[in-house]
LUMLUMDO-206452 format. One record per residue: residue number from 1; residue in three letters; y, z, x of N, C-alpha, C, CB in turn. Coordinates in pm, 1 decimal. Each point is the difference from the previous one (the first is absolute). Glycine has a CB too. Layout:
% residues N
   nr  rest      n.c2      n.c3      n.c1     ca.c2     ca.c3     ca.c1      c.c2      c.c3      c.c1     cb.c2     cb.c3     cb.c1
  NUM   ALA         Y         Z         X         Y         Z         X         Y         Z         X         Y         Z         X
...
//
This chain:
% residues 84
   nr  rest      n.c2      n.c3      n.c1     ca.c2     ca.c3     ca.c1      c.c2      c.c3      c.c1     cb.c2     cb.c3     cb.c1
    1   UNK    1755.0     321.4    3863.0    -106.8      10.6      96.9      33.7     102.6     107.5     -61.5    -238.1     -44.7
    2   UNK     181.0     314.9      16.4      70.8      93.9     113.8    -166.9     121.7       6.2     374.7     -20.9     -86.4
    3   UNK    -370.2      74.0     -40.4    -147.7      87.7      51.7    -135.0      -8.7      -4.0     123.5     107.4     -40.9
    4   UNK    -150.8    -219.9      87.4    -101.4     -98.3      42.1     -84.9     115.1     116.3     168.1    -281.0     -38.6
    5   UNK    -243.9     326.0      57.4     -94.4      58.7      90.6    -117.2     -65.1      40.1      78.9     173.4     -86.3
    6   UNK     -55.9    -291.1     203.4    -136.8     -36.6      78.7     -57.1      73.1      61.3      56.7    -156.1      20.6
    7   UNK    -197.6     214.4     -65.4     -57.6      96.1      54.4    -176.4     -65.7      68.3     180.1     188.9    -195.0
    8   UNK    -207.3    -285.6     173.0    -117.7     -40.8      40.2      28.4    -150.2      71.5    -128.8     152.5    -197.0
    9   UNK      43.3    -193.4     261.0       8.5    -144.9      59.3     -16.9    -129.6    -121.3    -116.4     117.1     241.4
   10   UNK      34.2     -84.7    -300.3     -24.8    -115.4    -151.4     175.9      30.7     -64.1    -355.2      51.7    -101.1
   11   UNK     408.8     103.1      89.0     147.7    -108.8     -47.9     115.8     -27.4      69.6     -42.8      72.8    -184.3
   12   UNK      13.9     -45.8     303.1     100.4     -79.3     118.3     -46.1    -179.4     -11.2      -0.8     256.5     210.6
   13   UNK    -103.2    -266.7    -191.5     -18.6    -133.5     -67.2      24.8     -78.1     -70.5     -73.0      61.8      42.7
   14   UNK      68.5      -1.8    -182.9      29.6       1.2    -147.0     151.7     -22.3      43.2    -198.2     172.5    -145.1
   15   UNK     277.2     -96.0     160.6     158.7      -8.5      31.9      27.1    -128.6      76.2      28.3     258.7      18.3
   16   UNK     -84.5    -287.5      86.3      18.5    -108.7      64.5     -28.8    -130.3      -4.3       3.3     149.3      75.6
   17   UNK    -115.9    -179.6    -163.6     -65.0    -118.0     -40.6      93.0    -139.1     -51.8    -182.8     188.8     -60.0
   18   UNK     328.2    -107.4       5.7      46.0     -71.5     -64.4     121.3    -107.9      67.3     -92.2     189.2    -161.9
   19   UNK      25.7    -144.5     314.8     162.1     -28.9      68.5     -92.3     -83.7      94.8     216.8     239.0     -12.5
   20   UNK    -141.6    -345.8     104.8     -16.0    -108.1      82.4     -86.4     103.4     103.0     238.6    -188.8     -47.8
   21   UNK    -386.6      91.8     108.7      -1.5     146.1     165.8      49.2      -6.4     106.3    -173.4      44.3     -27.7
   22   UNK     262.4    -163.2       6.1      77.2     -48.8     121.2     128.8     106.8      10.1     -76.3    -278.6     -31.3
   23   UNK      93.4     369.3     -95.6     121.9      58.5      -0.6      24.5     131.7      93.4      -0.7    -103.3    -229.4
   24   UNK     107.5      68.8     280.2      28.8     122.8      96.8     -32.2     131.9     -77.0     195.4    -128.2     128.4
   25   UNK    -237.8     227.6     -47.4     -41.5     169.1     -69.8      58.7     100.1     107.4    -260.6     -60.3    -123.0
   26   UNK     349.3     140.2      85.4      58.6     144.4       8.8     -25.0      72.1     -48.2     116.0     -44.2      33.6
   27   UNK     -80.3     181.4      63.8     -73.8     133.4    -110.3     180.1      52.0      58.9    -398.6      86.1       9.0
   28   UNK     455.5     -28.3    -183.5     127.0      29.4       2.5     -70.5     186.1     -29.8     188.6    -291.1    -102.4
   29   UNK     -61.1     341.8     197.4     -66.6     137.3       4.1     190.7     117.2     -15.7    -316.3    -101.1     224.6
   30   UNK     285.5     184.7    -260.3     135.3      86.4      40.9      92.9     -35.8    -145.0      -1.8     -32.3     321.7
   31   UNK      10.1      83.1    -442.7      64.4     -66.7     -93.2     179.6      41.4     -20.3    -270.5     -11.7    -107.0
   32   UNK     219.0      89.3     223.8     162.7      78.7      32.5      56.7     -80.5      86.9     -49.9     240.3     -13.1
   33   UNK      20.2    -295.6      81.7      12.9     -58.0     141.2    -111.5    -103.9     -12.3      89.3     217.8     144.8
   34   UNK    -107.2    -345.4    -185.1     -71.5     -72.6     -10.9       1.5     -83.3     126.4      15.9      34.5    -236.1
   35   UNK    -165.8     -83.2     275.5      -7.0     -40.2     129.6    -119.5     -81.0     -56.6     105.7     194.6     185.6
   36   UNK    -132.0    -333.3     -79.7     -94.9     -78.9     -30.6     -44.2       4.1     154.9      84.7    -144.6    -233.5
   37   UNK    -271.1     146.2     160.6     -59.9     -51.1     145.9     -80.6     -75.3     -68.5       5.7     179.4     186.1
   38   UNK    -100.2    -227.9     -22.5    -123.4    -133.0      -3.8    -107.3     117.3     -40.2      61.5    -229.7     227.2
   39   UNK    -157.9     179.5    -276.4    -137.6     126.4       3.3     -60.7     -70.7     105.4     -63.7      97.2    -262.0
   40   UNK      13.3      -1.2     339.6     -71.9     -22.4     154.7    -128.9       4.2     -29.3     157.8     109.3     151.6
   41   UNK    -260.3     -66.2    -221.4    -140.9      33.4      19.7     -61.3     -18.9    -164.7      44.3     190.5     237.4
   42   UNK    -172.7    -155.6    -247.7     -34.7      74.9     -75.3    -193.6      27.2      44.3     247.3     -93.2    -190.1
   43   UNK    -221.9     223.4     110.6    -127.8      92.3      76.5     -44.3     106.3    -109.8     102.3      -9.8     268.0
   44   UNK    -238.9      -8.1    -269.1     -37.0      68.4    -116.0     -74.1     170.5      89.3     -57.6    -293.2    -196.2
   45   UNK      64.8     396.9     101.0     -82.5      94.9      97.8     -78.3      60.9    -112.5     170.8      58.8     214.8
   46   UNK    -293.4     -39.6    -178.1     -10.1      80.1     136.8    -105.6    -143.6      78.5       6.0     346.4    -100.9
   47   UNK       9.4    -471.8      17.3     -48.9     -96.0      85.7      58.3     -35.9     107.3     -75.5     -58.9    -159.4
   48   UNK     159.7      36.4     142.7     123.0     -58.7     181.4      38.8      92.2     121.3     149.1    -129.2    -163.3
   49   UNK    -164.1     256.0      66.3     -12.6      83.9     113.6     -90.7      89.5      76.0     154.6     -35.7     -90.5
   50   UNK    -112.1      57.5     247.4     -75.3      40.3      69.6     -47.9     146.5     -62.6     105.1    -155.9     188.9
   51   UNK    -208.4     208.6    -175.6     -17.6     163.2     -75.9     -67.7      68.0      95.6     -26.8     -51.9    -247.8
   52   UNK      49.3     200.8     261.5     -50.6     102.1      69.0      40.0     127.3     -99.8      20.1    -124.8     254.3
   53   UNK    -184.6     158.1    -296.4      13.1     143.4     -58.8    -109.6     -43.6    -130.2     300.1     101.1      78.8
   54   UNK    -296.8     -29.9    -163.6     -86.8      51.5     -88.9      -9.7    -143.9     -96.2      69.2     294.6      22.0
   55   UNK    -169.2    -302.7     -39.1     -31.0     -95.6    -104.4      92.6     -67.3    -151.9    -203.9     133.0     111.0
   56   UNK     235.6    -246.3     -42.7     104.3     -60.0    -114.0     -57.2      17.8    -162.9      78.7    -198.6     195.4
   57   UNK      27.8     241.1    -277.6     -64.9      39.6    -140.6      78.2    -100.6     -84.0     -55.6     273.2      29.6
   58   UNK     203.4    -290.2      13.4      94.5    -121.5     -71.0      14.5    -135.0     -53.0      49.7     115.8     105.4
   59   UNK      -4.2    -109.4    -194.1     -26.7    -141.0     -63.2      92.0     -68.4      90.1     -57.6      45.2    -261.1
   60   UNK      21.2    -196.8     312.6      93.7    -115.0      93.8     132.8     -18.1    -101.3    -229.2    -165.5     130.3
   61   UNK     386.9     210.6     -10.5      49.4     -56.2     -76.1      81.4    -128.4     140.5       5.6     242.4    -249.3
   62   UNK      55.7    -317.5     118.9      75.1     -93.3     156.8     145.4      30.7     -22.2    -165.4    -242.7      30.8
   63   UNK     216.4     238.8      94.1     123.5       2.2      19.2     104.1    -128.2      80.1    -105.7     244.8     -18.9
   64   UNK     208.7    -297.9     -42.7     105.6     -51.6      22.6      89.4      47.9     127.4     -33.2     -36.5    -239.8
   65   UNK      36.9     -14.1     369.1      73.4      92.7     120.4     113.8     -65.6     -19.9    -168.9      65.5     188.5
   66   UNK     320.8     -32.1    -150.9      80.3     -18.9      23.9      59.7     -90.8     102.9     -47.6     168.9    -109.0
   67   UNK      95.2    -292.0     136.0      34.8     -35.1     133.6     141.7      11.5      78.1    -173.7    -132.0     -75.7
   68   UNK     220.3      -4.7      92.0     140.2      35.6      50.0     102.8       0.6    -109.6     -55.8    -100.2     218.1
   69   UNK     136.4     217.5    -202.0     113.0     -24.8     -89.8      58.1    -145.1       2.4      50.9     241.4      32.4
   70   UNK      26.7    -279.2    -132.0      15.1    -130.0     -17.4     160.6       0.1     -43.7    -271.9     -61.7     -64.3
   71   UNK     297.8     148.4       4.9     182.9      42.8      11.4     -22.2      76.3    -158.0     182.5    -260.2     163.0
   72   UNK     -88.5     286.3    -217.0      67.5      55.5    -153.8     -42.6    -119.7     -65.2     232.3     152.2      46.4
   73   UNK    -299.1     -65.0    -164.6      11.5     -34.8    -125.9     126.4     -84.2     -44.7    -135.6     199.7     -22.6
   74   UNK      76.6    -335.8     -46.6      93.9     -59.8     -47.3      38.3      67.6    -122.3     -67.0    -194.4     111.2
   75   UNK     157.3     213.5    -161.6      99.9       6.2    -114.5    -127.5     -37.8    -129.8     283.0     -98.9     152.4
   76   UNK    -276.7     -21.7    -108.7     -80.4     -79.6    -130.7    -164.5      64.8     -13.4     152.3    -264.1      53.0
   77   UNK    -175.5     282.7      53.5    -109.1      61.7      36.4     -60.8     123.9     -68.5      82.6     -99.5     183.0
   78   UNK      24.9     198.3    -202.6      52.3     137.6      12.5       4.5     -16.0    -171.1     158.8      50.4     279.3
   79   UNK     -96.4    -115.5    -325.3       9.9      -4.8    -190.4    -114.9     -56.8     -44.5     244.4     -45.3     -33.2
   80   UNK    -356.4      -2.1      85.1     -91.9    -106.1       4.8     -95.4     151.4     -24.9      83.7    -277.5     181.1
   81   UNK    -110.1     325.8     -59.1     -86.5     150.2     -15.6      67.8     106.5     -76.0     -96.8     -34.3     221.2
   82   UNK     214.8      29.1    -301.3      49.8      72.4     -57.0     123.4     177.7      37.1    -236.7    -180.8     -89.0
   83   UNK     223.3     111.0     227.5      64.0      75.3      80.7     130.3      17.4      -0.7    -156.0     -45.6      97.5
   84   UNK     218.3      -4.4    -147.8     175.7     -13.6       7.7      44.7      85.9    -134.4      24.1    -279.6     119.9
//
């Protein structure tokens, strides 16, 4: 499942369905330097955001924000995403 590409919201879903929703969620980032954070937001555009200028033509996409770092990648973590 290492080259797995979630590219739409239906299979971030799909990926997740299978797990408790009580379960804690990190977004592990840096595979050189692996670091875990909380995700802080999420916000789709060009709905969520404020706009000035020429008429929106783009399809909505949403985005996942980043929150507080949370420390390094666990080890287990790290072979888990295929990183090690």
């Amino acid at each position: 499942m290492y080259d797995t590409t979630i590219a739409t919201v239906g299979e971030l879903v799909a990926a997740l369905e299978h797990y408790d929703p009580a379960t804690p969620v990190r977004l592990a980032t840096q595979p050189g330097y692996p670091l875990e954070n909380l995700l802080a937001r999420v916000a789709c555009t060009p709905d969520d955001a404020e706009y000035e200028g020429p008429t929106r033509t783009g399809p909505p996409v949403v985005w996942l924000g980043a929150g507080e770092q949370v420390g390094y990648l666990p080890a287990l973590a790290a072979n888990a995403l295929g990183w090690s």
